[in-house]
The first five atom37 places (N, CA, C, CB, O) and aatype in JSON, in Angstrom:
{
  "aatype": [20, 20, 20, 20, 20, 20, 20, 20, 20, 20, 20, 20, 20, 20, 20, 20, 20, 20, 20, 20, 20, 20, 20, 20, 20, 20, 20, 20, 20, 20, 20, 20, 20, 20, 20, 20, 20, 20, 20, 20, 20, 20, 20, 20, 20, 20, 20, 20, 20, 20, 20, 20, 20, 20, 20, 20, 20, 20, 20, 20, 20, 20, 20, 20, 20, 20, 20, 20, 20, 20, 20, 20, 20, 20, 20, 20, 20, 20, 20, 20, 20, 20, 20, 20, 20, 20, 20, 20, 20, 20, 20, 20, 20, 20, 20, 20, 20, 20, 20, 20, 20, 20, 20, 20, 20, 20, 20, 20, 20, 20, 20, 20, 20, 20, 20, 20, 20, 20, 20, 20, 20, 20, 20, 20, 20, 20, 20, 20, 20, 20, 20, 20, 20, 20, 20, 20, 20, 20, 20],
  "atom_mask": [
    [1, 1, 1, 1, 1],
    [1, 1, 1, 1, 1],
    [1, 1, 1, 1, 1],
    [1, 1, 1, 1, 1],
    [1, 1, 1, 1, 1],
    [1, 1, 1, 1, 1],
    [1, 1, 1, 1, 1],
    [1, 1, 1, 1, 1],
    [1, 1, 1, 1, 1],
    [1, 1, 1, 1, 1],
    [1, 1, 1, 1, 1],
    [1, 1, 1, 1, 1],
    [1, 1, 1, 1, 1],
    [1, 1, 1, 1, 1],
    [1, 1, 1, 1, 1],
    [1, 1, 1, 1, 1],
    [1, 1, 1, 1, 1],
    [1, 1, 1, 1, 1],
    [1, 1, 1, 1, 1],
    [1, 1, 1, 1, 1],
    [1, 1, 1, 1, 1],
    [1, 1, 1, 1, 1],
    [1, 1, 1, 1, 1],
    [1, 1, 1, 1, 1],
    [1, 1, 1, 1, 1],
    [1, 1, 1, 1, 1],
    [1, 1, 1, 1, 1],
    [1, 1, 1, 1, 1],
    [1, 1, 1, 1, 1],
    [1, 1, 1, 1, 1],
    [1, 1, 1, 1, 1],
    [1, 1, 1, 1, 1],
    [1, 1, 1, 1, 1],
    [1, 1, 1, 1, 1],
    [1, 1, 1, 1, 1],
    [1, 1, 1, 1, 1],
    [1, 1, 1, 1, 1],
    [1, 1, 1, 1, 1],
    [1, 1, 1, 1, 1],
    [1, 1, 1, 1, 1],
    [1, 1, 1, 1, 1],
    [1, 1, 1, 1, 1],
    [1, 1, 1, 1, 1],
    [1, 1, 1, 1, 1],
    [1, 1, 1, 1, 1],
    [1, 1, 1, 1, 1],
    [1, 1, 1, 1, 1],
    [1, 1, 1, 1, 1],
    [1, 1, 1, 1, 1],
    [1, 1, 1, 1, 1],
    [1, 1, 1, 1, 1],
    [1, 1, 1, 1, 1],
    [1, 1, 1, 1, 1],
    [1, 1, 1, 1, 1],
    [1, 1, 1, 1, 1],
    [1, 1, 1, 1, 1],
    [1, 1, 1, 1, 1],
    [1, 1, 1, 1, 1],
    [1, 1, 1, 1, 1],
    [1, 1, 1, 1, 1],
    [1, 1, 1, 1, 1],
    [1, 1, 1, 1, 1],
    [1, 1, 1, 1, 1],
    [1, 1, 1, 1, 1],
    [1, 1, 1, 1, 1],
    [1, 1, 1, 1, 1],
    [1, 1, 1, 1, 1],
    [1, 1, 1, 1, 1],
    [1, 1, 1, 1, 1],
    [1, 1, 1, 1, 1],
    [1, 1, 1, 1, 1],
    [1, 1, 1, 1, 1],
    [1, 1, 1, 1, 1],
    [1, 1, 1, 1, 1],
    [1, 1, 1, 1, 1],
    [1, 1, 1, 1, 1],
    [1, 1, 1, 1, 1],
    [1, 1, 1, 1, 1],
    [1, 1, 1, 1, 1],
    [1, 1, 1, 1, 1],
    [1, 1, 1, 1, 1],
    [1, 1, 1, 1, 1],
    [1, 1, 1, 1, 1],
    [1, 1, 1, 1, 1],
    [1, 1, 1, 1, 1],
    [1, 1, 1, 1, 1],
    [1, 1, 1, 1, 1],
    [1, 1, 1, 1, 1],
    [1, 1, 1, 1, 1],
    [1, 1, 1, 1, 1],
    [1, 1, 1, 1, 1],
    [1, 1, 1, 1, 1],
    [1, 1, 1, 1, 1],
    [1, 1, 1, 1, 1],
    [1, 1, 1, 1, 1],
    [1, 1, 1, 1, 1],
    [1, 1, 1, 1, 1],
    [1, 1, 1, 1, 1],
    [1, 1, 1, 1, 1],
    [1, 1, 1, 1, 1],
    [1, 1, 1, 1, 1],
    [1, 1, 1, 1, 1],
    [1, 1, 1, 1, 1],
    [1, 1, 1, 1, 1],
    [1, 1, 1, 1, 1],
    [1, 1, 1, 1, 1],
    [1, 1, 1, 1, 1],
    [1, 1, 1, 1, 1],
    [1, 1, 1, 1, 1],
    [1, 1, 1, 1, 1],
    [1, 1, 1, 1, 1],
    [1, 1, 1, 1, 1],
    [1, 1, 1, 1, 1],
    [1, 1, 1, 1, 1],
    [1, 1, 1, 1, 1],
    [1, 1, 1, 1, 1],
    [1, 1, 1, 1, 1],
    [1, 1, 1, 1, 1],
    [1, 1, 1, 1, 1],
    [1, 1, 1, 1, 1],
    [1, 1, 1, 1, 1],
    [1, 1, 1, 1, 1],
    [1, 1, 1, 1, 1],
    [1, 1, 1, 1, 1],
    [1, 1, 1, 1, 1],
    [1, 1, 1, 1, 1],
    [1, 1, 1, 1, 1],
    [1, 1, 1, 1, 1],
    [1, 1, 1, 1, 1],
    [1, 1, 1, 1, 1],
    [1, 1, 1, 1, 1],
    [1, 1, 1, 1, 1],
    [1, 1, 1, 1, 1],
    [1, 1, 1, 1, 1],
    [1, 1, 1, 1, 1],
    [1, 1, 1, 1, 1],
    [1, 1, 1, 1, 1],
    [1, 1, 1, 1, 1],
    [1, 1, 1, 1, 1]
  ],
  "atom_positions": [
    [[60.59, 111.02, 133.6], [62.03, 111.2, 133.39], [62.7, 109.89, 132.98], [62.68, 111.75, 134.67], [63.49, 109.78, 132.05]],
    [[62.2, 108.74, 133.93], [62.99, 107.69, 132.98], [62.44, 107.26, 131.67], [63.18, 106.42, 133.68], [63.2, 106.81, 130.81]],
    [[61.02, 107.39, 131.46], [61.22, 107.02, 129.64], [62.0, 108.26, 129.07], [59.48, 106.89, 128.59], [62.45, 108.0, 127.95]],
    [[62.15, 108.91, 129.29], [62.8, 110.16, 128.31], [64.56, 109.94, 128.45], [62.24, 112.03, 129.04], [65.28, 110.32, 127.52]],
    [[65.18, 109.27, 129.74], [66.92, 108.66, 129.94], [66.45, 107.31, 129.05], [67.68, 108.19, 132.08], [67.56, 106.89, 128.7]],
    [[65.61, 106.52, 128.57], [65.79, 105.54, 128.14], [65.88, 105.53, 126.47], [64.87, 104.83, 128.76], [66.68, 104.91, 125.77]],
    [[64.68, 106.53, 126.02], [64.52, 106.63, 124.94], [66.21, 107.57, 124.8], [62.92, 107.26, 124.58], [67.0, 107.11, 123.97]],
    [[66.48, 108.3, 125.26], [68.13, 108.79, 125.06], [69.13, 107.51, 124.58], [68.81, 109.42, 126.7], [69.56, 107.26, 123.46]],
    [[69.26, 107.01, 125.44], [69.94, 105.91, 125.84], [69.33, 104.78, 124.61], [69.59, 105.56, 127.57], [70.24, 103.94, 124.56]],
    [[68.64, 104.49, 123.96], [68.12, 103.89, 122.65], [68.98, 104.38, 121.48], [66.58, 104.29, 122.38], [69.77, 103.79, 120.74]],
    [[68.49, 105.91, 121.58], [68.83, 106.8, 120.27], [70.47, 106.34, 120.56], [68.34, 108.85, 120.32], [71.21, 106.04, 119.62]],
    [[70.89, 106.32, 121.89], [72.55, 106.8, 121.86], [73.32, 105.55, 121.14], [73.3, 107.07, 123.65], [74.34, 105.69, 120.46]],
    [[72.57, 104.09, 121.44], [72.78, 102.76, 120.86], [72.82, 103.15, 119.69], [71.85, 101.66, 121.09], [73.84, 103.36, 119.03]],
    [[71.58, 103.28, 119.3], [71.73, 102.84, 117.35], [72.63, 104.46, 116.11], [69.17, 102.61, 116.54], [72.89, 104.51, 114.9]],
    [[72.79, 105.43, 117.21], [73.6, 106.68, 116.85], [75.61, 106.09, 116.75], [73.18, 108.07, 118.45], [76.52, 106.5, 116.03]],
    [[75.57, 104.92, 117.95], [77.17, 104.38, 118.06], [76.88, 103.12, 116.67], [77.71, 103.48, 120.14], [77.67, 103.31, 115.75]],
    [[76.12, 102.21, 116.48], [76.05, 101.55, 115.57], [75.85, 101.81, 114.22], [75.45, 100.98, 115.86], [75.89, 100.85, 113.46]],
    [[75.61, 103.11, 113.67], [75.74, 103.86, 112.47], [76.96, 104.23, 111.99], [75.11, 104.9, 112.54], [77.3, 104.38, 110.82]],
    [[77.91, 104.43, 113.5], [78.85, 105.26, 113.54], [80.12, 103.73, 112.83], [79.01, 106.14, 115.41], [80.98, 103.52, 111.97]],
    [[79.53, 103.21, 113.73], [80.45, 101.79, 112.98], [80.36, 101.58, 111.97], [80.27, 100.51, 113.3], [81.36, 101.5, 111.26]],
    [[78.86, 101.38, 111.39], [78.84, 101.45, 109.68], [79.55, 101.99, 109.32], [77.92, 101.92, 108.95], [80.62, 101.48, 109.0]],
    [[79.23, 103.6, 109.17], [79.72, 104.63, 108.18], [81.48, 104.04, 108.36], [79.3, 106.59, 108.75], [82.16, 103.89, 107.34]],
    [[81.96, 103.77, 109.58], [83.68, 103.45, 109.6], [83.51, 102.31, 108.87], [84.6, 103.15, 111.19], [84.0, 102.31, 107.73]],
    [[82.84, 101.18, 109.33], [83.22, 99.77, 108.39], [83.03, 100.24, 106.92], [82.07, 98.3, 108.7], [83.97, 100.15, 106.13]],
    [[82.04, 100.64, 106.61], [81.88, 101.06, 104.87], [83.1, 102.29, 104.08], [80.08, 101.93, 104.73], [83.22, 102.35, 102.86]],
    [[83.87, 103.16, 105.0], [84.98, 103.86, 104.68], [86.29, 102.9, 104.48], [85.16, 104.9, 105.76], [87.08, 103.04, 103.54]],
    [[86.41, 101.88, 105.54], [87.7, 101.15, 105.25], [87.21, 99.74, 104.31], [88.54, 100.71, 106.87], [87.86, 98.8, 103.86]],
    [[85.56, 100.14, 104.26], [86.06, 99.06, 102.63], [85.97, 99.7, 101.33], [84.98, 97.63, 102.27], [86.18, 99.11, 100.28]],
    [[85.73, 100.6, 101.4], [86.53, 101.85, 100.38], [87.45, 101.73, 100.12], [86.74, 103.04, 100.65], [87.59, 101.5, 98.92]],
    [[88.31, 101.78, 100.68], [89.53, 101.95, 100.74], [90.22, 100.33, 100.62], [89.82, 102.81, 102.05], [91.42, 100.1, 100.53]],
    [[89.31, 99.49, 100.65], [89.89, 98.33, 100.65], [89.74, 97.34, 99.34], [89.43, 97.78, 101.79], [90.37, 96.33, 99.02]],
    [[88.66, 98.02, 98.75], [88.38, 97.33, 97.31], [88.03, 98.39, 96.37], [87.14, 96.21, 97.31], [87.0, 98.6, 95.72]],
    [[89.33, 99.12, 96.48], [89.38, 100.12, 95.14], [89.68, 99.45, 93.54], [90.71, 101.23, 95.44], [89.43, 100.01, 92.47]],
    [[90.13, 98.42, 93.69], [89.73, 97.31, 92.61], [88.72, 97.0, 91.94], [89.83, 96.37, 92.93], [88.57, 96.43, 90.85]],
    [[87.79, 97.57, 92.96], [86.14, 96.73, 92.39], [85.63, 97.94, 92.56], [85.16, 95.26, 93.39], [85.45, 98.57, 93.61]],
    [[85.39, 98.26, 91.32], [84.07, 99.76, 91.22], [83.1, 99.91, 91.64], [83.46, 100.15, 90.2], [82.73, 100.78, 92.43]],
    [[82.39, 98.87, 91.04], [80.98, 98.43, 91.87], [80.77, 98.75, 93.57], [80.89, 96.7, 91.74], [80.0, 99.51, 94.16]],
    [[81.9, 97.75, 94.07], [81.44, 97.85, 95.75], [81.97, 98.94, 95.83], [81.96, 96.8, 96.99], [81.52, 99.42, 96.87]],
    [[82.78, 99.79, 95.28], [83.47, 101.42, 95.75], [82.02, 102.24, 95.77], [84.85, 102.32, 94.3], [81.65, 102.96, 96.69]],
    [[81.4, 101.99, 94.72], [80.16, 102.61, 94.9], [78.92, 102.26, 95.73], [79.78, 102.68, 93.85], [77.95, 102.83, 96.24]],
    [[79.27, 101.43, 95.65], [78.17, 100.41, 96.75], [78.3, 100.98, 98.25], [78.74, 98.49, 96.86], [77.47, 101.75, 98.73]],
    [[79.35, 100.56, 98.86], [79.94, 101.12, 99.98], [80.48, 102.42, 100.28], [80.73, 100.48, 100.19], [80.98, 102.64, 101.38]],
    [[80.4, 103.7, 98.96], [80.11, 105.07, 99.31], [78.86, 105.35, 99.76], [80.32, 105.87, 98.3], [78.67, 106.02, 100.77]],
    [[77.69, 104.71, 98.85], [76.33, 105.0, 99.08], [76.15, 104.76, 100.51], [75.39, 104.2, 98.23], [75.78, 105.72, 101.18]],
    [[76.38, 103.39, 101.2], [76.18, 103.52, 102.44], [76.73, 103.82, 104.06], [75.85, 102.84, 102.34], [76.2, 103.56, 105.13]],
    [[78.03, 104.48, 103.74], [79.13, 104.99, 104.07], [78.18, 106.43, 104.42], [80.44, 104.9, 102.87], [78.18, 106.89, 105.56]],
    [[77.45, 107.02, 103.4], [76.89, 108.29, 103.85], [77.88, 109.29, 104.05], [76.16, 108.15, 105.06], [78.92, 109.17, 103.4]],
    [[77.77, 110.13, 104.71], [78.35, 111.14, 105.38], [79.76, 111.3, 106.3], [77.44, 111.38, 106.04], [80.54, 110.36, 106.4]],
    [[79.94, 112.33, 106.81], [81.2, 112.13, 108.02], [80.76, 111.38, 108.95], [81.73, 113.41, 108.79], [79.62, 111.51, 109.38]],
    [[81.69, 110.39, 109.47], [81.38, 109.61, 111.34], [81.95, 110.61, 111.57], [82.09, 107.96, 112.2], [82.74, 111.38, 111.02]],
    [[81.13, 110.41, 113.01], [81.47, 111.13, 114.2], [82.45, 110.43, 114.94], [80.35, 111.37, 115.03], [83.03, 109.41, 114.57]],
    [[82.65, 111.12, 116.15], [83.74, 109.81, 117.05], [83.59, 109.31, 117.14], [84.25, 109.48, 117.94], [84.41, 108.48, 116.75]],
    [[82.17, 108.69, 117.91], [81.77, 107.58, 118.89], [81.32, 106.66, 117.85], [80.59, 107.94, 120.1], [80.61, 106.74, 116.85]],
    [[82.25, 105.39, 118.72], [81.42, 103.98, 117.69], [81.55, 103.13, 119.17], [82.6, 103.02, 115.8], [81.97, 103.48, 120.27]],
    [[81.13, 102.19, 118.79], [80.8, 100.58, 119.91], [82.33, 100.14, 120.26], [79.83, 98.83, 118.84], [83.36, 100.46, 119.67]],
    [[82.12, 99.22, 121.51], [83.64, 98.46, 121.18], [83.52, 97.11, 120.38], [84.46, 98.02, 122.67], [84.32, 96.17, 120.42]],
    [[82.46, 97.2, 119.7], [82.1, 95.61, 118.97], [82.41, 96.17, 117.56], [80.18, 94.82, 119.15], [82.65, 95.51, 116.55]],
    [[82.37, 97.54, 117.69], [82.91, 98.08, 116.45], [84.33, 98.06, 116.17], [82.55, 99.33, 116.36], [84.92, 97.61, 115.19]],
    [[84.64, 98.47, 116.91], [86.29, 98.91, 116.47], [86.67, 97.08, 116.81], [87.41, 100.56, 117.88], [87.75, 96.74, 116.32]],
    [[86.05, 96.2, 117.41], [86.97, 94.41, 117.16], [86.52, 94.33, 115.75], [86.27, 92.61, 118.3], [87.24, 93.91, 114.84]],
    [[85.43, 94.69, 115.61], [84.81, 94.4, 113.92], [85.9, 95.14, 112.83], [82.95, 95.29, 113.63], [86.02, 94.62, 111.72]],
    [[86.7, 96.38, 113.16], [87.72, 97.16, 112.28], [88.55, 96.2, 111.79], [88.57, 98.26, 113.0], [88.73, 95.66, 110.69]],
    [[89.37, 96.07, 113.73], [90.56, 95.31, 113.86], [90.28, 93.39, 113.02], [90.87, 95.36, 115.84], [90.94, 93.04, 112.04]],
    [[89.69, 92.86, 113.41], [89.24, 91.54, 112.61], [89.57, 92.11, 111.01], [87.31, 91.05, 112.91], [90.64, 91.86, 110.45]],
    [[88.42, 92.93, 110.37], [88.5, 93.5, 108.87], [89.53, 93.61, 108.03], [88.18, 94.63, 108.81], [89.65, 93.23, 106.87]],
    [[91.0, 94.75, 109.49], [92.32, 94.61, 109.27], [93.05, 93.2, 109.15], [92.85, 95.28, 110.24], [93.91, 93.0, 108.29]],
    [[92.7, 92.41, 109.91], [93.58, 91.41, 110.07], [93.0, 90.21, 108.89], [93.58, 90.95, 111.75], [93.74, 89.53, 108.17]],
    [[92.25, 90.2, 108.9], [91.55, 89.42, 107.53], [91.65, 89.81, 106.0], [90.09, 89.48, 107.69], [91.64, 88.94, 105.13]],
    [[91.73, 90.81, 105.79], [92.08, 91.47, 104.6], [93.4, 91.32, 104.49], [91.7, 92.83, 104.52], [93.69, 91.02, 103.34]],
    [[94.4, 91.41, 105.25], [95.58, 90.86, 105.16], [96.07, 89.61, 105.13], [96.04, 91.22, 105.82], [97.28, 89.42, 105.28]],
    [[95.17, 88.58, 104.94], [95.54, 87.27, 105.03], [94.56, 86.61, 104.23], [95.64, 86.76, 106.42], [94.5, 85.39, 104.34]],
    [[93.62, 87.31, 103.27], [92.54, 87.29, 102.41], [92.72, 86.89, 101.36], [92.03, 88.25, 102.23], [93.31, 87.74, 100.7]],
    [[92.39, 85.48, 100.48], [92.75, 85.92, 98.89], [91.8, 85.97, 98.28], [93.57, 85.13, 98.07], [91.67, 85.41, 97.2]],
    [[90.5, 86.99, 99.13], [89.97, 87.7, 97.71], [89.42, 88.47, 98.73], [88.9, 86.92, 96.36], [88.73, 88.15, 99.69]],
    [[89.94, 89.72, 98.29], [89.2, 91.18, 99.38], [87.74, 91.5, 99.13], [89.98, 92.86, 99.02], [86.98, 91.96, 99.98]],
    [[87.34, 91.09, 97.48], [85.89, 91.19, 97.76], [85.41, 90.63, 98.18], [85.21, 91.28, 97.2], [84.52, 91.18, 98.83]],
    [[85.45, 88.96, 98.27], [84.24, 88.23, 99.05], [84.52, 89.04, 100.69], [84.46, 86.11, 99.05], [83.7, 89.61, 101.4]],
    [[86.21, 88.76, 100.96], [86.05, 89.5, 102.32], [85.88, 90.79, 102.83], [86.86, 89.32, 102.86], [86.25, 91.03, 103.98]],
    [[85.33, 91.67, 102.1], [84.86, 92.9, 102.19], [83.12, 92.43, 102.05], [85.61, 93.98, 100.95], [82.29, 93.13, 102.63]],
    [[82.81, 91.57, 101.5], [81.29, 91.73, 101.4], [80.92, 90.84, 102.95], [80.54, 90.92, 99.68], [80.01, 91.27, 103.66]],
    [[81.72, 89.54, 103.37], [81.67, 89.19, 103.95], [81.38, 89.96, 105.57], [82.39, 88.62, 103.48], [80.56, 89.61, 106.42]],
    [[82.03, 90.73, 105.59], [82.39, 91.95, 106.86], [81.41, 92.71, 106.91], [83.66, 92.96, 106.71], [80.59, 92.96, 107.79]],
    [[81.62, 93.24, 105.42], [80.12, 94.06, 105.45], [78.57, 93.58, 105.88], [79.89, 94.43, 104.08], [77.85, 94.45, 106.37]],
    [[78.11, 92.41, 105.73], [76.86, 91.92, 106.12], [77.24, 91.75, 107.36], [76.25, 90.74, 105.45], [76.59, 92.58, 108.0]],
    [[78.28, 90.84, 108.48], [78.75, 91.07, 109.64], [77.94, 92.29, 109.99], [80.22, 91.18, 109.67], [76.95, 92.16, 110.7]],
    [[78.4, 93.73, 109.42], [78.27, 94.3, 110.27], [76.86, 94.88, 110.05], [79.31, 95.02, 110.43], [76.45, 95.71, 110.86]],
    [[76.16, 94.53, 109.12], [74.53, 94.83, 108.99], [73.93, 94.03, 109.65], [73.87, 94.76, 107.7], [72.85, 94.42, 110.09]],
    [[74.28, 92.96, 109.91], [73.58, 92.04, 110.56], [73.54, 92.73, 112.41], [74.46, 90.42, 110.23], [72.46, 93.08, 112.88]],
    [[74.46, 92.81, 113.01], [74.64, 93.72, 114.25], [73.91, 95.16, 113.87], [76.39, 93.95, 114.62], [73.26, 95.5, 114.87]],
    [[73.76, 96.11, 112.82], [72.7, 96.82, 112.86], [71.1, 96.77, 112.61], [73.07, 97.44, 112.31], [70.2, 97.59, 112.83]],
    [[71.1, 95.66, 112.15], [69.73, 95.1, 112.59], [69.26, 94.41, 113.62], [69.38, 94.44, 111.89], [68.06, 94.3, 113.9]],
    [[70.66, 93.69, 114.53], [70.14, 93.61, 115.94], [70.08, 94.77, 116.75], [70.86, 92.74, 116.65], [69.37, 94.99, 117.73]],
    [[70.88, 95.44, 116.23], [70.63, 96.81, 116.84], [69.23, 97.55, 117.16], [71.25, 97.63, 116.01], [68.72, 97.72, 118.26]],
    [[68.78, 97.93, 115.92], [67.42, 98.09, 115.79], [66.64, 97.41, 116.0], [67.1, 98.31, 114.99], [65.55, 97.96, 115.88]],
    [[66.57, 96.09, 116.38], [65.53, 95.23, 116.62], [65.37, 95.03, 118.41], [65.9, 93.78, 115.75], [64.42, 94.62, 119.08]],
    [[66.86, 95.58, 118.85], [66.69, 95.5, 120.53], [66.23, 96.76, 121.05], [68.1, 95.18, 121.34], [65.74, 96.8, 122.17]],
    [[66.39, 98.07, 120.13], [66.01, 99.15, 120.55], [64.16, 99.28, 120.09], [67.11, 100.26, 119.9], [63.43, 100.05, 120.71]],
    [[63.7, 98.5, 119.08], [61.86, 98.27, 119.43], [61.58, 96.99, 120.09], [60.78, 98.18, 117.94], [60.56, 96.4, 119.75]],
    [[62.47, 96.41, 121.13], [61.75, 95.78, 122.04], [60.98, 96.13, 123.08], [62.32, 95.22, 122.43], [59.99, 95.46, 123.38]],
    [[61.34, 97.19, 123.72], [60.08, 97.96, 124.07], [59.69, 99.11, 124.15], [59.77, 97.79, 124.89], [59.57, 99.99, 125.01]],
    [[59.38, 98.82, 122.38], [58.71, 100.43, 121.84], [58.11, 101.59, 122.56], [57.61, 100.26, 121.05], [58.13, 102.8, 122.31]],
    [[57.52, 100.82, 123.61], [56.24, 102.06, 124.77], [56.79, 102.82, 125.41], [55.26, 101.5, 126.05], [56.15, 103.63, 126.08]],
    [[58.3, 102.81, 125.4], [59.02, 103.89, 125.91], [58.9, 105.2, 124.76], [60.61, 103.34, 126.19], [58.53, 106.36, 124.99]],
    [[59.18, 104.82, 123.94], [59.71, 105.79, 123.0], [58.41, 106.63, 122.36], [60.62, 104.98, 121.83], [57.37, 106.0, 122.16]],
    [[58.48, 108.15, 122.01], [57.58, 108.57, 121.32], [56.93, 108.48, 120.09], [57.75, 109.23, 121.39], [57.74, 108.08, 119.26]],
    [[56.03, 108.64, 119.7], [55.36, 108.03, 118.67], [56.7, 108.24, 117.34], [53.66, 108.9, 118.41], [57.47, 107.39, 116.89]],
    [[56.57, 109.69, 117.0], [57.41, 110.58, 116.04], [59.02, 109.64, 115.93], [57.6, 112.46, 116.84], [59.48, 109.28, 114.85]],
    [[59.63, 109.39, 117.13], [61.06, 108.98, 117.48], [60.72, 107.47, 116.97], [61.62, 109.21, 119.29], [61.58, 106.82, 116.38]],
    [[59.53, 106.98, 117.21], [59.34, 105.46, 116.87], [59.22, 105.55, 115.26], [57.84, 104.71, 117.66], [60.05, 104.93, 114.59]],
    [[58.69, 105.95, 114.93], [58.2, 106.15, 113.71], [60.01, 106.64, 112.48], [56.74, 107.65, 114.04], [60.03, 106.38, 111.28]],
    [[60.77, 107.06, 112.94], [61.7, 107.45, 112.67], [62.88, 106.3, 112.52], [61.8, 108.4, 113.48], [63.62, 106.24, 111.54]],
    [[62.96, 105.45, 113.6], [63.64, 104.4, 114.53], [62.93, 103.5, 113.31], [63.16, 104.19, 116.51], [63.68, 103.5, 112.33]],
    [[61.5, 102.61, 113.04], [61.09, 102.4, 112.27], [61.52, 102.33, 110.92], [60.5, 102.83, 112.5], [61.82, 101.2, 110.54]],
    [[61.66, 103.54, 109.85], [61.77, 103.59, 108.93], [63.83, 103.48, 108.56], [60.79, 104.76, 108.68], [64.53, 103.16, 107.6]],
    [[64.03, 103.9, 109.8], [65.85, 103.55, 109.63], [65.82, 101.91, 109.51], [67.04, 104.1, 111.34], [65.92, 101.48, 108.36]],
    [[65.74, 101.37, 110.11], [65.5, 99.84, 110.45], [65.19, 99.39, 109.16], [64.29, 99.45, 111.55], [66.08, 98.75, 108.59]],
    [[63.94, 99.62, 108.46], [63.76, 99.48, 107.24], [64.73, 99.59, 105.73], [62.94, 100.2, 107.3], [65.01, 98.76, 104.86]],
    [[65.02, 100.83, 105.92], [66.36, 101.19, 104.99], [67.4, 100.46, 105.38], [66.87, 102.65, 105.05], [68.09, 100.06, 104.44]],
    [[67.76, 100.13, 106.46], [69.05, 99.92, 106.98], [69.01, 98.17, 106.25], [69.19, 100.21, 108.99], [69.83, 97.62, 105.53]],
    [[67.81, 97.71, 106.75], [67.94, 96.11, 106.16], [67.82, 96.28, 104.26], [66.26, 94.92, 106.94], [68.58, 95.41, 103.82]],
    [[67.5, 96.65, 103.68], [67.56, 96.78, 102.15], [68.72, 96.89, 102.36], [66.85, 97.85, 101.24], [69.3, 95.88, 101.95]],
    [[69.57, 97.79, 102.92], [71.48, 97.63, 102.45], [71.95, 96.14, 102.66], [72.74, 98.72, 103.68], [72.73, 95.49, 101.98]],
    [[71.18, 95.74, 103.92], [71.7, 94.39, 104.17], [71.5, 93.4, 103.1], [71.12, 93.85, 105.36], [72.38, 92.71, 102.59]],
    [[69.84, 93.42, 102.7], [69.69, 92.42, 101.73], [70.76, 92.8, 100.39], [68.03, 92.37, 101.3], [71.6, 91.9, 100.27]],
    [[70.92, 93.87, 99.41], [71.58, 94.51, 98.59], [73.35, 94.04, 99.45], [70.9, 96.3, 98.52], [73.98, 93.49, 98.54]],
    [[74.05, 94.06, 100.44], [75.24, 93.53, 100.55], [75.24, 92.26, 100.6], [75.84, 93.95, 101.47], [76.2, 91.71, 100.05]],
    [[73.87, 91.13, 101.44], [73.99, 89.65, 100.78], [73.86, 89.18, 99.55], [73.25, 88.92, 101.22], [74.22, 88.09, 99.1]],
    [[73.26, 90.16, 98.96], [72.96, 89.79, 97.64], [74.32, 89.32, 96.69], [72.21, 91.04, 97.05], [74.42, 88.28, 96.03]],
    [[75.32, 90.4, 96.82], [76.14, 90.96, 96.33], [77.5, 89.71, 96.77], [76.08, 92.55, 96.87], [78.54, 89.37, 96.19]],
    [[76.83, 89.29, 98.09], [77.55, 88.26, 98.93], [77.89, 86.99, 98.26], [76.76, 87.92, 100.11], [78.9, 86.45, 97.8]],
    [[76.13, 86.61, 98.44], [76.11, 85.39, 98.0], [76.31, 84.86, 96.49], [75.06, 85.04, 98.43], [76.39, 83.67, 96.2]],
    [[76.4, 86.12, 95.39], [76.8, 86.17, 94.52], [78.64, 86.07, 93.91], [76.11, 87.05, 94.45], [79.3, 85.53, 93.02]],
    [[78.77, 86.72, 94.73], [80.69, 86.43, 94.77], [81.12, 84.87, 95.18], [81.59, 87.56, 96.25], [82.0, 84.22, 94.6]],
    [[80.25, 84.36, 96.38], [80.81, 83.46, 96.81], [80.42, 82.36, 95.17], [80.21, 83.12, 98.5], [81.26, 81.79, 94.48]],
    [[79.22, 82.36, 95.01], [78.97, 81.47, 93.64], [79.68, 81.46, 92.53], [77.87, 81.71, 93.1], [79.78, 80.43, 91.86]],
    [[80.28, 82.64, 92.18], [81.33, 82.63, 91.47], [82.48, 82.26, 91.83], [81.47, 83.52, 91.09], [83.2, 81.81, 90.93]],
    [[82.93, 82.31, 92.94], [84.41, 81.47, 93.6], [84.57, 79.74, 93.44], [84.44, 81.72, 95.47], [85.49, 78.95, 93.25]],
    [[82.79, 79.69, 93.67], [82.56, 78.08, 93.96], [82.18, 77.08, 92.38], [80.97, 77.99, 95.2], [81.67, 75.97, 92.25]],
    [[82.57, 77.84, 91.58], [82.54, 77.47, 90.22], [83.62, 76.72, 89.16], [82.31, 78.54, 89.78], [83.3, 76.53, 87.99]]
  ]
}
């Protein structure tokens, strides 16, 4: 019974840290409708409907986003900026939930696994995108 409350309790972590994505990647939608590119960029990984539940490291990560974008003079670097922020916390995410894998079932690992995987390609693909804006600012 407790690997089966733990492996719950895993899934329920990285299920609230998606949930933050999909919100952080909707309000930068909405925040760099200027820039086509990241509109599309940040639909692709925006995905689907959030659900309710997000982190409370999420919603300071909103509120910061809000308050920075308003005092920003350039919403894309600070939209790309935020955005890796918050990939970076979903890859600690995933990286604290296979610390100890031997809880979890093979199938659920294996799953947990391949998200982790995808999830960092967005990351590399939003630094990319990052460190590219900033080089053009610094020119």
């Amino acid at each position: 019974m407790k690997t089966n409350d733990q492996t719950i309790g895993i899934l329920n972590d990285l299920i609230k840290i998606n949930n933050d994505r999909v919100e952080g990647y909707e309000k930068a939608v909405k925040d760099t409708v200027g820039n086509p590119d990241l509109v599309t960029t940040f639909t692709k990984y925006a995905g689907g409907e959030p659900s309710e539940s997000t982190t409370v490291a999420g919603k300071i990560y909103r509120v910061w986003m809000d308050l920075r974008a308003a005092v920003s003079s350039s919403e894309r670097a600070s939209a790309l900026d935020l955005s890796e922020y918050g990939e970076d916390a979903a890859q600690k995410a995933y990286k604290e939930a296979l610390v100890d894998s031997s809880v979890i079932p093979a199938d659920i690992l294996a799953t947990i696994t391949m998200q982790k995987t995808e999830l960092k390609q967005a990351h590399d693909t939003i630094k990319r995108l990052r460190d590219q804006q900033h080089a053009v600012e610094h020119r």
